[in-house]
KOLZADREN-392073 format. One record per residue: residue in one letter; y, z, x of N, C-alpha, C in turn. Coordinates in steps of 0.2 Angstrom, whole numbers, plus 5000, padded with zeros to 4 digits. Each point is the difference from the previous one (the first is absolute). Layout:
aYZXYZXYZX
...
//
This chain:
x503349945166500350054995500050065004
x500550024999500350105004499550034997
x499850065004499550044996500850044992
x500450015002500450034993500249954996
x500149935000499849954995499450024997
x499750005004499150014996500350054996
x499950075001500050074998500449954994
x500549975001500549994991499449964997
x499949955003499649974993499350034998
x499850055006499550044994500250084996
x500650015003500450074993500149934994
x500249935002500150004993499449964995
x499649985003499249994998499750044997
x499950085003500050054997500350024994
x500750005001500450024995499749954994
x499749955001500049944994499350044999
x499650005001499450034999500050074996
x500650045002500150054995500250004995
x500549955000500149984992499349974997
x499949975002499549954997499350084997
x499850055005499750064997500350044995
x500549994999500350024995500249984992
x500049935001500049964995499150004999
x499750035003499449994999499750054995
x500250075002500250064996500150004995
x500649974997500249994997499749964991
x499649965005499849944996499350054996
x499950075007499150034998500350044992
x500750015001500350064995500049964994
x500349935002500349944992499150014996
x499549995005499349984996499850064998
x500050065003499950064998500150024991
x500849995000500650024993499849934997
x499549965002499949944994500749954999
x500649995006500549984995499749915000
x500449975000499949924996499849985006
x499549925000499849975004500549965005
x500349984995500749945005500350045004
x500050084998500650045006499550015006
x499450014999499550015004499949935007
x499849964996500149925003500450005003
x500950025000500649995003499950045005
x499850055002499950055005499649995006
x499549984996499349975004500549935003
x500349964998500249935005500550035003
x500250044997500650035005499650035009
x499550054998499650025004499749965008
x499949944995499849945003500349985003
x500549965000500650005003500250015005
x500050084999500450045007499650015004
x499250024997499549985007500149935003
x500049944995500249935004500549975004
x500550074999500649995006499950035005
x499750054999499850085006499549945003
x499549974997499649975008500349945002
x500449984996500549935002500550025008
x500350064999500550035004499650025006
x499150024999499950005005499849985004
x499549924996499949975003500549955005
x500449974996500749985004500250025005
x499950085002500450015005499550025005
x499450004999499450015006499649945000
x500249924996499449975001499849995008
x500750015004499849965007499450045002
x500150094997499450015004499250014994
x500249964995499449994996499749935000
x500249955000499749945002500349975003
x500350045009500149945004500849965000
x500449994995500549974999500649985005
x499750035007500549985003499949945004
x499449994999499849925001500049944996
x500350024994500149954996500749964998
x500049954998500549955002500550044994
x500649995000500450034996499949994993
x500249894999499650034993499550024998
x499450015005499350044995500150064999
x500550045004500450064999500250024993
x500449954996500450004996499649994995
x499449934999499550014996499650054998
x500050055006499550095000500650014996
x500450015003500650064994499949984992
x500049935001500149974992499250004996
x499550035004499649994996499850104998
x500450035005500150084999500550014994
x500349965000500650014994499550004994
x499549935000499849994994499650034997
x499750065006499450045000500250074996
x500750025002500750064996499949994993
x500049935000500050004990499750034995
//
């Protein structure tokens, strides 16, 4: 991977992570003001979420140099992505 490939997938890893401290924010104002539980819950999985993509994105795109993957056969490749998908959820 280019070093400015890299540099994109971590501005937009980041970026996900920004959002996600901002839903987080926002989630401290909903319980502060007391509003309803279910809006509170919505926010909180929304939160979730976008941290579960932010390390999905980066895991994905460094595992070669996180566990190795350039040694692995292609489908165990596609097995690590499909089990990073399911990790996103």
């Amino acid at each position: 991977m280019s070093k400015h490939s890299q540099q994109t997938i971590n501005e937009q890893v980041i970026r996900r992570i920004n959002n996600v401290n901002g839903q987080l924010s926002g989630i401290v104002r909903m319980i502060e003001r007391g509003d309803d539980c279910v809006s509170v819950l919505v926010q909180f999985k929304a939160a979730k979420s976008g941290i579960g993509r932010a390390l999905s994105l980066f895991l994905k795109e460094n595992m070669k140099q996180c566990v190795g993957a350039e040694k692995m056969s292609e489908k165990k490749e596609k097995d690590l992505e499909k089990m990073l998908d399911e990790l996103a959820k």
